[in-house]
C-alpha positions, 0 to 999 in steps of 0.5 A, a space after each residue: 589902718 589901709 584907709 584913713 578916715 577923711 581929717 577936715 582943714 581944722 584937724 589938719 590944723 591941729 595935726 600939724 601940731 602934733 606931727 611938728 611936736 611929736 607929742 602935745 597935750 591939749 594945752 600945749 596945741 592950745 597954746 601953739 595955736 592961740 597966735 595963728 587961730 582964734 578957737 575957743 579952747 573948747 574947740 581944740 579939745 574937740 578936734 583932739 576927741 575927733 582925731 582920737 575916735 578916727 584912730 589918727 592921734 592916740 591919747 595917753 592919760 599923764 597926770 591930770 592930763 593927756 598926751 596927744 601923738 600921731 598915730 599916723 604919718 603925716 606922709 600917709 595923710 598927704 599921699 590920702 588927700 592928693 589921692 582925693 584931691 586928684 580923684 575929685 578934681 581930675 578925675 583920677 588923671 594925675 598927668 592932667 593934675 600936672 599940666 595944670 599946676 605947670 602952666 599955672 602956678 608960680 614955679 622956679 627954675 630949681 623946681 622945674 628942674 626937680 620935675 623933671 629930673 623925677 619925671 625922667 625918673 619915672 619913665 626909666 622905672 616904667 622901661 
């Protein structure tokens, strides 16, 4: 799988889950989620169906039940939505995307050390 199919906010939702727990059937996300949304159960089960018809979970039949797990890595759908993300917002131009969020959003000493450091990294790869 090259290219993932678009997962909205809600499955993202539901993904997390899975990623954290590794595997999770649909009462377990269910349950999980109870606290921080309120779906309706039906709900969740839809967002497992549709994560399964996008090749994104798998489905194993256990019992009565299914197991849910990620058949991709969080990492990939992240490198996937801030290709998108940067695409739509910036036009493709990542040094843009990173003006910004230096002059505008709330950064520490130790983070703008971490920028730099892999800043510094990526102009030594570039020589």
């Amino acid at each position: 799988m090259d290219k993932l199919t678009q997962i909205s906010d809600a499955e993202w939702v539901v993904m997390e889950v899975l990623w954290q727990s590794g595997s999770s059937t649909a009462a377990d996300v269910i349950a999980h989620l109870a606290d921080v949304k309120s779906w309706n159960h039906r709900t969740v089960r839809s967002l497992l169906t549709r994560l399964v018809d996008k090749g994104v979970l798998t489905a194993k039949a256990a019992g009565h039940r299914y197991v849910y797990r990620p058949a991709v890595r969080r990492e990939k759908c992240v490198r996937q939505e801030s290709q998108s993300f940067l695409e739509k917002v910036f036009a493709g131009n990542a040094a843009e995307l990173l003006v910004h969020f230096v002059r505008h959003a709330d950064i520490t000493p130790q983070e703008i050390e971490r920028l730099r450091k892999q800043l510094e990294e990526k102009l030594s790869e570039s020589n």
